[in-house]
C-alpha positions in Angstrom: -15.0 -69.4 -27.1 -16.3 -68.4 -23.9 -15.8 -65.7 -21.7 -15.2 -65.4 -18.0 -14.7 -62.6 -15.7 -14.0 -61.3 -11.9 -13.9 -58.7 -9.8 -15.5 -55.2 -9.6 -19.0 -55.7 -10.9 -20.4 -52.8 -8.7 -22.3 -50.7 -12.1 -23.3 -54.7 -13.6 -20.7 -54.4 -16.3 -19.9 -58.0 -15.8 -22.6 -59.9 -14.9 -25.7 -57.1 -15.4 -28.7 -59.5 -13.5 -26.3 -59.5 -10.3 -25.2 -55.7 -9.9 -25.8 -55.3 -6.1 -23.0 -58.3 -6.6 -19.7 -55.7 -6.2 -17.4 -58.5 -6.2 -17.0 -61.6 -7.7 -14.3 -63.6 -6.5 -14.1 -66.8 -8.4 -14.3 -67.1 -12.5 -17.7 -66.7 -13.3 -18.9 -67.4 -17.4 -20.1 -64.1 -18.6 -23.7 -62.9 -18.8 -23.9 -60.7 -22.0 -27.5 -59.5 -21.8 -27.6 -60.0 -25.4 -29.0 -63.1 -26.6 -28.5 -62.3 -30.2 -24.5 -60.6 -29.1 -23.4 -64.3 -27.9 -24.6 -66.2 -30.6 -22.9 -64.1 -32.9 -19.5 -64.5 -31.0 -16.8 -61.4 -29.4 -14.2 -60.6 -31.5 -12.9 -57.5 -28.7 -13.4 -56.8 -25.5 -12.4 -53.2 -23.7 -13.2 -51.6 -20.6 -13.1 -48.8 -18.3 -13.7 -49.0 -14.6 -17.9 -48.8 -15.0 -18.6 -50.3 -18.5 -17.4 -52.9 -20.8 -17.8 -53.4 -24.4 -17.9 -56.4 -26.3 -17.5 -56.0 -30.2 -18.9 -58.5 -32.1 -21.5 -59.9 -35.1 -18.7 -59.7 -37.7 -17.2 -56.4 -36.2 -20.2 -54.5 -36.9 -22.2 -54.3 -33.7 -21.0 -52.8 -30.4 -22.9 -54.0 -26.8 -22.1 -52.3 -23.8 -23.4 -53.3 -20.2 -22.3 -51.4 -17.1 -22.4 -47.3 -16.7 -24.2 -46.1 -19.3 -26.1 -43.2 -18.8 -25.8 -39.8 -16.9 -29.1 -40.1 -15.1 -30.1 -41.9 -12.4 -32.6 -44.3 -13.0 -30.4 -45.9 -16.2 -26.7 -45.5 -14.8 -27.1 -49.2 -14.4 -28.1 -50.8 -18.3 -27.2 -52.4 -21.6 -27.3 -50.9 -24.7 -26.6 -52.2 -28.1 -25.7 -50.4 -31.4 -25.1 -51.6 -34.9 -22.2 -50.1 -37.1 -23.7 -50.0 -40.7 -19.9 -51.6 -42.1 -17.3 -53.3 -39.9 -14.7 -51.1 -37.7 -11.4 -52.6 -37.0 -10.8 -51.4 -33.4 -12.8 -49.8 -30.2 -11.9 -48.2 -27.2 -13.6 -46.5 -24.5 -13.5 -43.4 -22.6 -15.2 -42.8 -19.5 -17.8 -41.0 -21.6 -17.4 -41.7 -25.4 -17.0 -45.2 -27.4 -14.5 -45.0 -30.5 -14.4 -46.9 -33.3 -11.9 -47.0 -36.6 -12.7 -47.8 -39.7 -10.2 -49.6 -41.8 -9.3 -47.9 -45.0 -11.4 -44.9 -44.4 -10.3 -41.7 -43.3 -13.5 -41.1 -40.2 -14.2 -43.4 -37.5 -17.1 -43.5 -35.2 -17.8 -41.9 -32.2 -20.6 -42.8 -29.7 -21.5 -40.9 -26.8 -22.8 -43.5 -25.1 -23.4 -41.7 -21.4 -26.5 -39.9 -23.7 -28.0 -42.8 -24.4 -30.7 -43.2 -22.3 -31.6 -38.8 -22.6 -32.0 -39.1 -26.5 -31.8 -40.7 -29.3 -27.8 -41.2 -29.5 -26.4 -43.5 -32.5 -23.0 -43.8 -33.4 -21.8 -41.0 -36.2 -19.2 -40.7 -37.8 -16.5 -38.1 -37.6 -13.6 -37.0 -39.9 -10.1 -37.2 -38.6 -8.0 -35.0 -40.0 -3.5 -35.3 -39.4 -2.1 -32.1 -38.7 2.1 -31.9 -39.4 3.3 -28.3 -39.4 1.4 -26.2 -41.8 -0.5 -29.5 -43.5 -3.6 -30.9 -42.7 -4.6 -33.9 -44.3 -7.8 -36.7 -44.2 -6.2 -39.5 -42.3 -6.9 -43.4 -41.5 -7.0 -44.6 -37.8 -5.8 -47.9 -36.8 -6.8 -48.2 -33.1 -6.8 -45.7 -30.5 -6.2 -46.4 -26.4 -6.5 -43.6 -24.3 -6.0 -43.0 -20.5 -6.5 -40.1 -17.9 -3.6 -37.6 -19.6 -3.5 -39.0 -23.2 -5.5 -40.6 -26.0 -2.8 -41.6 -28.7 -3.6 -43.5 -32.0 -1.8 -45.6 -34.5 -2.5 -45.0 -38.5 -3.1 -47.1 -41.2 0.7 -46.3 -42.6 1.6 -47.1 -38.8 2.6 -43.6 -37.4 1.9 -43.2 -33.8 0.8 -39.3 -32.1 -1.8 -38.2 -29.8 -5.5 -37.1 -30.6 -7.7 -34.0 -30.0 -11.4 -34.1 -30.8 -13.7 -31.3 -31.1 -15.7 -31.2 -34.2 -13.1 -33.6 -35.8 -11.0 -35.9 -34.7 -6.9 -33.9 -34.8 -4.3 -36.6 -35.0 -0.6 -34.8 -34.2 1.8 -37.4 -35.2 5.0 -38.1 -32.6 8.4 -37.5 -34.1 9.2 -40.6 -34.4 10.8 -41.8 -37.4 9.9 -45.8 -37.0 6.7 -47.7 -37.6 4.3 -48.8 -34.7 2.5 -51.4 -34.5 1.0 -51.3 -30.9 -0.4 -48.8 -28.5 -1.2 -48.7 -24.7 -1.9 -45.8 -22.7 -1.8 -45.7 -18.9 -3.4 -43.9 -16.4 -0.5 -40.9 -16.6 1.7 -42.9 -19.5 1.9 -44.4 -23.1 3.6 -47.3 -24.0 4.8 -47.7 -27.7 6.0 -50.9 -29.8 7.7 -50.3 -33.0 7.8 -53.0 -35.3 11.2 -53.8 -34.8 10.5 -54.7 -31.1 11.8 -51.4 -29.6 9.2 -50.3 -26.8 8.9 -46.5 -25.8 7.4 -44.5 -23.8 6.5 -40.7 -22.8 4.2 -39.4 -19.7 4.4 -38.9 -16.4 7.7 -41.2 -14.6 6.5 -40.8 -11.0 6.8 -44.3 -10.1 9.2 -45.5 -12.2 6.3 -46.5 -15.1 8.3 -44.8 -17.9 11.5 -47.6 -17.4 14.1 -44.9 -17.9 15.8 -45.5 -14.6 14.3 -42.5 -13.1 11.3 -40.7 -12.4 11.3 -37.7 -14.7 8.5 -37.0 -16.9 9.1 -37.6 -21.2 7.0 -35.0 -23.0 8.0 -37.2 -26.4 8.5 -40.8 -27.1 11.9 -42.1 -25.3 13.1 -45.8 -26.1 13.4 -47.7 -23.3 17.3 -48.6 -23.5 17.7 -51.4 -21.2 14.9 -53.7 -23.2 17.0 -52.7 -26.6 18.7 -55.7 -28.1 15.8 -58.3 -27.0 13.0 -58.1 -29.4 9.4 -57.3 -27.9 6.1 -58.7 -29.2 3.6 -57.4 -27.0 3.3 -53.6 -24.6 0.7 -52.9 -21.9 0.4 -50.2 -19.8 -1.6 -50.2 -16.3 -2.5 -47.4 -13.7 1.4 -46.8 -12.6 3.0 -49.9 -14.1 3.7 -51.2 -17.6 4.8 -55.0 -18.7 6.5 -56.0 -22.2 6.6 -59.7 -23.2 9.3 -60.8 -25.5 9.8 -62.5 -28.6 10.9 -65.7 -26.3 8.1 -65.4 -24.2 9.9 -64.1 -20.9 7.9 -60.7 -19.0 9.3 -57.9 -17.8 7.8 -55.4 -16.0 8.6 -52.1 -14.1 7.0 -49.2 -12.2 4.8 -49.1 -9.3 4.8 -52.4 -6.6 2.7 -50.8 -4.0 0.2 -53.3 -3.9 2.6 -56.4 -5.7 1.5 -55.7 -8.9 5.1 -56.5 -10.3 5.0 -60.0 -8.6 7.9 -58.5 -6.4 8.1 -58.6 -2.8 5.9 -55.4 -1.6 5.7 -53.1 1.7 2.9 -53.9 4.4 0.6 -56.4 2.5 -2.6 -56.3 3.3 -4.3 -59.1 4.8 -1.3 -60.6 5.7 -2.7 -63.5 8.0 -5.4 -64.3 5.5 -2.0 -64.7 2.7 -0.1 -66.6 4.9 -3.2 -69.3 5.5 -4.1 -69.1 1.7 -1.6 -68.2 -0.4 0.0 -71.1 -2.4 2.9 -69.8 -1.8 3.0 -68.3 2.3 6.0 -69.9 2.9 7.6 -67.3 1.5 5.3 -64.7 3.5 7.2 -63.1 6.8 5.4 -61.2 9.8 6.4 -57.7 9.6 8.4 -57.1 12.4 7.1 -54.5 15.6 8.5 -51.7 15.0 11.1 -50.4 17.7 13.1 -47.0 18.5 16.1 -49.2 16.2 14.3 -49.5 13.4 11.4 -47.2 13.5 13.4 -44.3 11.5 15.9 -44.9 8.5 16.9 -41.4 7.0 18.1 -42.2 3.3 20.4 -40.0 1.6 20.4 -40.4 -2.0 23.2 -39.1 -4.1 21.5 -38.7 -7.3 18.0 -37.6 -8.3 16.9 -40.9 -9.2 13.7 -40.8 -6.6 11.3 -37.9 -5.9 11.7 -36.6 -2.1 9.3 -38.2 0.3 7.8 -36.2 3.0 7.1 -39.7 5.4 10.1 -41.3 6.3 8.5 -44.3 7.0 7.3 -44.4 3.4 10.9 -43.9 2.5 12.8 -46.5 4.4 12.2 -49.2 1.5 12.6 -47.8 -1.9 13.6 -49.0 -5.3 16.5 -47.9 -6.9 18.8 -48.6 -10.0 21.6 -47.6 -9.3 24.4 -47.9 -6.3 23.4 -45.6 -3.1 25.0 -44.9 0.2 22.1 -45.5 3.3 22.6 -44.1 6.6 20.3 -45.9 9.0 19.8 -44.6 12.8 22.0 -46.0 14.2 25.1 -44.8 11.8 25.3 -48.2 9.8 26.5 -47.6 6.7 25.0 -50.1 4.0 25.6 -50.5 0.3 22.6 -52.0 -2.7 23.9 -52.4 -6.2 21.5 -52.9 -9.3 21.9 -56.7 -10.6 21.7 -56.1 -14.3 17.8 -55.7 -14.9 16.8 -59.0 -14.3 16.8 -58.3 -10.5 15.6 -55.4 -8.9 17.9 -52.9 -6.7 16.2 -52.5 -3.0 17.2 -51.0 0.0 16.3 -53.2 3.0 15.1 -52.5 6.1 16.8 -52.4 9.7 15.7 -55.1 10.8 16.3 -58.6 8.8 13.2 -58.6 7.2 12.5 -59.5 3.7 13.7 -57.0 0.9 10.9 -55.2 -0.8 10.2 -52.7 -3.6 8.3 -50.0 -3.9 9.2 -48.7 -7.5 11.0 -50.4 -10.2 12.5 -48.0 -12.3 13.9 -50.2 -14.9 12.5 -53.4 -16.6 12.6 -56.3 -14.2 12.5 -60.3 -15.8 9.9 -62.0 -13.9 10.7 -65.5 -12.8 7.6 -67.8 -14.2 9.3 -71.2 -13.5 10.9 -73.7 -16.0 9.5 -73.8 -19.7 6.7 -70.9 -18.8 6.2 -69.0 -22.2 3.5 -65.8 -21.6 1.4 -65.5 -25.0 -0.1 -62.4 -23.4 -0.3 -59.9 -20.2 -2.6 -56.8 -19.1 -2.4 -54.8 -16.9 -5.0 -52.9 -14.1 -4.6 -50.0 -12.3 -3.2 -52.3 -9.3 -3.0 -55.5 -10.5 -1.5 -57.8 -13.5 -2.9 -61.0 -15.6 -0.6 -63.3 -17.9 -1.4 -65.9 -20.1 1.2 -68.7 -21.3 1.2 -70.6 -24.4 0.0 -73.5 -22.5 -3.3 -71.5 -21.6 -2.5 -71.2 -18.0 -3.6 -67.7 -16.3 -1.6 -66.2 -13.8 -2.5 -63.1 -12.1 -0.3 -61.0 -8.8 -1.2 -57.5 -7.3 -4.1 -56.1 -5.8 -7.2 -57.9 -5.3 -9.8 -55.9 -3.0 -12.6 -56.8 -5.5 -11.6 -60.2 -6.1 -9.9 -59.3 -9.7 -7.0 -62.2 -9.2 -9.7 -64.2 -9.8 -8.8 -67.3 -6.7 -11.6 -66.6 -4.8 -11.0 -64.6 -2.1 -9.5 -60.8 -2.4 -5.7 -61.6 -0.8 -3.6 -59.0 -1.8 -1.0 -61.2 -4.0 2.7 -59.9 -4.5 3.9 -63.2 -6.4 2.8 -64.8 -9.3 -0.2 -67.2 -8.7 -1.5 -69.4 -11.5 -5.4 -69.1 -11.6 -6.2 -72.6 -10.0 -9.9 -72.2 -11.5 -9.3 -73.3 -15.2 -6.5 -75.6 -14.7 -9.1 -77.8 -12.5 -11.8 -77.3 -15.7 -9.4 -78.2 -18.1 -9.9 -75.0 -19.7 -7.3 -73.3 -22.2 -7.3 -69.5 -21.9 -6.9 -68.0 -24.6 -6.7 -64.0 -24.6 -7.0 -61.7 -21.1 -8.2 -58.4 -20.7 -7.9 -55.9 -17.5 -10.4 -53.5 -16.7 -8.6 -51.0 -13.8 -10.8 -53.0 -11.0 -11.6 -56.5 -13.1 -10.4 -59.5 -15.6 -11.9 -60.7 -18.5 -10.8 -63.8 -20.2 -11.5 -65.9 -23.2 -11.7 -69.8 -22.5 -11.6 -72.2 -24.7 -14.0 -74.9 -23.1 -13.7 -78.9 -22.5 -15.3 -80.3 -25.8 -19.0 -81.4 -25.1 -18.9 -78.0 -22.4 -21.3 -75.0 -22.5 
C-alpha cells in the first residue's frame, strides 16, 4: 500500500523536505522521513491540523512529522518513538499522542510538543473508570478527541469521556448499549452502537447533532430519523458529521457553509474559477445583483428550530426541517416543507436563484449516482472525502489549501470524484481527513512504486 496526501502542508506534516510548500493541490505519494517507517508498512494514520502520525512496524512504533516541538528552531521536524509491545489504537491532541494497549489496563501517553526540550519517551499511565462511588483499573479501546471532548471506547465496549491528570479518569455515558465506534468533532461526538444506532451529544449549533434542531445534548441522544437503517461506519468533522450505511448509501448533516454536505451552498467562492473547472458548472448559477427587491428577506420562524441571526443577509437562506411561514419584502407569503430526510428543507431566495443550505439539521441521503457503494467517509473541519467499494475517491467542500485533492483549490459544493487515481488505475483503499488535508491509502498498478 502506498500513501498519498494534499492540502495544508504549511508545518511539513505531509511532505517534511517541502514545508515552505503550504499547499499541495494534486495527490502527491507521501514522504515519511523514515526510511526504516516505510519499509515496515502503516497500519494507522491520524492527524491534527500541524502533525500527522503514522503507526506502524507491527503496531509498535509511532513516527510523527509536522509540529512537533514548542520552540522555535524544531517546530518544524520528525520524530520517531518505539512502543516496547504493540498498542491497538492512537490519537492525537494538539499537544499529547495517545496510545491503548489491548488487554491492559494503562495506555501510553507521549507529550510529543517536549520532544525537542528533553528527553520525552512515551510512558505509560494508569486509567482508572470511575461509576458513582467505584473506581476500578480499566482497558481502553481507542480514544478520539476534539476541541470540547476526548471520549473513549473500552475493551467490554462502553463508551464515556476522559480526564487525565496523573491518570487517565474514564466516566462512562449512561448508555446501556455496546459501542463499537467513536468520533469526536470539533464541538461534538458521534457514537455507533453495535446494533447500527448512531448518537450523539455536544454542541448543535449548526445542526451537527441531527436532532432537527440546534440545542445542545449534554448526554448521548440517538439520532431518530437514521433508526431503522442499520449504520456501519460514524465520522464527525469541524460542524458536520456523515454515517454510511449497511447498503453503502451516506448521509450527512450539519454545517454547508463552504459545501461540505455536497448540497447547494451560499456565495461560493471562486465562483468563475468553478464554473470554468468544475466537472459539473453546468449546474453552477451567477449569483444574482442584489436589488432593493431582494436585498432584505425578514424570516419569521414559528418554532425555535434555528438560533436568531443578527445579519439578515446571513438569514435569508437557511435550512430547516420542518414547515415555516416566510415573509419576504415585499409581503409574499411562501411555504418550504421537509421531503422526508432524503432531501433537504430550504428557504429560497427572492429572486429565482438556485436553492441553498446553510444547515442541515437532520440526516440528508446523498445522491452518488447509480451502483455507487461508499466503503468509507471522513470528515475535515470544512470539507468531506468518500471512498466506494470500487476504490473511487470522491471529495466536496472547502478547498483553500487544495485538500479536495483536483488540483486547484475551487471551493466544491457537489460531489467530485478525484480524477487523479481513476487516470493511475489506482484502487483507494482507506481515507483519512486532517481539519485542513487528505490522506489516502492506494493500492498501486502491479509493477508500480
Amino acid at each position: 500500500m502506498t500513501l498519498f496526501g494534499f492540502g495544508f502542508n504549511g508545518f511539513g506534516q505531509l511532505l517534511p523536505d517541502s514545508d515552505d510548500l503550504q499547499k499541495i493541490l494534486h495527490p502527491t505519494k507521501l514522504n515519511i522521513g523514515c526510511t526504516e517507517c516505510e519499509k515496515e508498512g502503516v497500519s494507522m494514520v491520524t492527524s491534527n491540523w500541524s502533525t500527522t502520525c503514522f503507526l506502524m512496524g507491527n503496531n509498535e512504533k509511532v513516527h510523527l512529522q509536522g509540529f512537533c516541538g514548542i520552540e522555535q528552531n524544531c517546530q518544524k521536524q520528525q520524530i520517531s518513538n518505539k512502543f516496547p509491545f504493540p498498542v491497538q489504537h492512537v490519537s492525537l491532541t494538539d499537544e499529547e499522542l495517545i496510545a491503548t494497549v489491548p488487554n491492559y489496563q494503562r495506555c501510553f501517553t507521549w507529550k510529543y510538543t517536549e520532544s525537542c526540550t528533553k528527553d520525552n519517551t512515551p510512558r505509560l499511565t494508569d486509567v482508572k473508570r470511575i461509576s458513582g462511588n467505584e473506581e476500578l483499573d480499566c482497558q481502553l479501546k481507542c480514544v478520539s478527541t476534539g476541541d470540547l471532548f476526548s471520549v473513549a471506547i473500552t475493551g467490554d465496549l462502553h463508551a464515556g469521556e476522559i480526564e487525565y491528570s496523573d491518570n487517565f479518569i474514564f466516566r462512562p455515558f449512561d448508555l446501556q448499549v455496546p459501542v463499537n465506534q467513536v468520533s469526536c468533532g470539533k464541538e461534538h461526538v458521534l457514537l455507533l452502537s453495535n446494533t447500527g444506532d448512531v448518537y450523539s451529544l455536544g454542541l448543535g449549533s449548526r445542526g451537527q447533532l441531527g436532532h432537527g434542531t440546534s440545542e445542545n445534548e449534554n448526554i448521548p441522544k440517538v439520532i431518530e430519523a437514521l433508526q431503522g437503517v442499520a449504520m456501519t461506519t460514524v465520522a464527525a468533522g469541524g460542524w458536520h458529521s456523515a454515517a454510511i450505511s449497511a447498503i453503502g448509501d451516506v448521509y450527512i448533516w450539519g454545517w454547508n457553509e463552504s459545501g461540505q454536505l455536497g448540497l447547494p451552498m451560499k456565495n461560493a467562492p471562486n465562483q468563475e474559477q468553478k464554473k470554468e473547472q468544475s466537472p459539473n458548472s453546468e449546474k453552477y448559477k451567477e449569483n444574482p445583483p442584489e436589488t432593493e427587491d431582494n436585498k432584505q428577506t425578514n424570516i419569521h420562524l414559528t418554532s425555535e428550530v434555528l438560533q436568531q441571526h443578527n445579519d439578515k443577509k446571513d438569514t435569508k437562506n437557511v435550512c430547516i426541517n420542518i414547515t415555516q411561514n416566510v415573509e419576504t419584502s415585499n409581503e409574499e407569503q411562501r411555504t418550504c416543507t421537509l421531503q422526508g430526510t432524503s432531501q433537504p428543507s430550504c428557504l429560497e431566495d427572492n429572486s429565482n436563484s438556485d436553492v441553498i443550505v446553510l444547515c442541515q439539521m437532520l440526516p440528508c441521503l446523498l445522491d452518488f449516482g447509480d451502483e455507487v457503494m461508499v466503503s468509507k467517509v471522513s470528515c475535515g473541519s470544512r470539507h468531506t472525502a468518500a471512498v466506494s467499494a470500487d476504490g473511487d475517491l470522491y471529495t466536496w467542500g472547502w478547498n483553500e489549501y487544495g485538500q479536495l485533492g483536483h488540483g486547484d483549490n475551487v471551493t466544491r459544493d457537489v460531489i467530485t470524484q478525484v480524477q487523479y487515481f481513476k487516470d493511475s488505475n489506482c484502487k483507494v483503499n482507506d481515507v483519512t481527513c486532517g481539519p485542513w488535508n487528505t490522506i489516502v491509502t492506494v493500492a498501486m498498478p502491479t509493477g508500480t512504486q
